[in-house]
N, C-alpha and C positions, 0 to 999 in steps of 0.2 A: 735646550736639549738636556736631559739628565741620562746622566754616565751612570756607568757600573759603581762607580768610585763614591756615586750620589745617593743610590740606590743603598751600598753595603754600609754607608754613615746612617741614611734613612734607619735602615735595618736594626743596626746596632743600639739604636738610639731606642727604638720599641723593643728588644728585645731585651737591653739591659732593665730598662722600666720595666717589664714583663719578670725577669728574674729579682731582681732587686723588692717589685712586691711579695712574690712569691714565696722568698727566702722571710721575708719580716714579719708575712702573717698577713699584710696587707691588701685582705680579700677584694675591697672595693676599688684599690688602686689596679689590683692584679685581672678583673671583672672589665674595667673601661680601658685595658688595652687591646681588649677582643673586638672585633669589627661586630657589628649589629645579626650579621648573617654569618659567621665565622662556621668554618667545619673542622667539628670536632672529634677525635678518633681516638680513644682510648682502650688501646686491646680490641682484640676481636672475640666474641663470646663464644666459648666453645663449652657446650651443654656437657655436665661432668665432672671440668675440669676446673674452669678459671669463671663460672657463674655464681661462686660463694659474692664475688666481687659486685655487687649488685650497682657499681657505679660503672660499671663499664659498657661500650655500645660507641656508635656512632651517632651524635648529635651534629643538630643546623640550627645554630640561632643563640647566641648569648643569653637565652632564658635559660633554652634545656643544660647549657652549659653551668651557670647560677645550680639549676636544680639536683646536677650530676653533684657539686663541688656539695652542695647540702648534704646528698646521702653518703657521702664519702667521710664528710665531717662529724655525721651522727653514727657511723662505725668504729671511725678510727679518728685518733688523736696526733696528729703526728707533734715531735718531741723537738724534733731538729732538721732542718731541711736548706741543703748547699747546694750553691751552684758549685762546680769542680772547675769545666772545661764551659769557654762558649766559643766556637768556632761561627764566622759569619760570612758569605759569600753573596753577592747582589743581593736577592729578595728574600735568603736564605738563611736562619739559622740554626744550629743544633748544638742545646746545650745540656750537658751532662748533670745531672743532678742525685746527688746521694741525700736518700730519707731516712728517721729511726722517729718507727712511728709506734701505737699499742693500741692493742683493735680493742675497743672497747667492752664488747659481750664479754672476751676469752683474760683479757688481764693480759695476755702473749705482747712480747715485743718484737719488730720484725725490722730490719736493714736493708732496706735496698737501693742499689742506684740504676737509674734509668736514664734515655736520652728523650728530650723534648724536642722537635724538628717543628720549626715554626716555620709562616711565608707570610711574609708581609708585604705590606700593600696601602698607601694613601696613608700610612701611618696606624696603622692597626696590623693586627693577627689575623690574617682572612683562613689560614687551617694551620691547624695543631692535630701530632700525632706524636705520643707515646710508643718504647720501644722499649722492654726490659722482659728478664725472668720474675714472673709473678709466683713462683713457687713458693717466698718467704712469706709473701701475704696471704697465699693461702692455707700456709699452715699456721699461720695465727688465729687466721679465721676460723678454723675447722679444730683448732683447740689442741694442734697436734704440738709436742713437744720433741724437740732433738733430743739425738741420745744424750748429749754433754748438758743440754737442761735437765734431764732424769739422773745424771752422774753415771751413765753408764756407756757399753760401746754402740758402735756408732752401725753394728749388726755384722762386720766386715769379719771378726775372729771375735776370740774370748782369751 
């Protein structure tokens, strides 16, 4: 019979392989932690606002997943990417990750951290769901610069 206790060792065990690729660049290790059929959720597309982001959507299937990581990768370069936090409960994990990435059309650099909520299962990632403010990345994307990038204020006084 497997306990909670077997489940959350299970868990930890894919999820640090999962970050540990993730953090070193290592696409193909980070690729064969995902289940064959994985559901993958990254942002929800909201027509406007956060569609500069052209890798985001909900995908089924460790291909479309491959194909998202592609278009993400011929945008943006990321520079540096930590795990912070990885909290793990049964099938459960969620772990905090801070990026500093620079989208490539615009030259711009952007910072963010975000949480990765994984569920595991038979030793794979059966769904993955991203959780942050996308507002850094899309003002890279869209070529906008902060005031403290222009040396100026930040609009609030003079």
């Amino acid at each position: 019979m497997t306990t909670a206790a077997d489940r959350t060792s299970a868990t930890r065990t894919v999820a640090q392989r999962w970050f540990d690729a993730l953090t070193s660049g290592d696409f193909a290790g980070a690729m064969d932690c995902l289940a064959p059929d994985v559901e993958w959720i990254n942002y929800t597309p909201v027509p406007g606002y956060n569609t500069d982001m052209t890798w985001i959507g909900t995908d089924h299937g460790r291909q479309q997943v491959i194909e998202r990581f592609q278009t993400f990768t011929a945008n943006v370069q990321p520079q540096r990417v930590e795990l912070v936090r990885l909290l793990i409960e049964d099938d459960q994990a969620a772990g905090v990750v801070h990026e500093e990435s620079v989208v490539t059309s615009t030259g711009l650099p952007f910072t963010i951290e975000f949480v990765q909520w994984l569920t595991v299962a038979d030793g794979k990632i059966v769904r993955w769901k991203s959780y942050s403010d996308p507002s850094p990345i899309i003002r890279a994307l869209r070529g906008d610069r902060t005031a403290a990038d222009r040396g100026g204020t930040d609009g609030a006084g003079s």
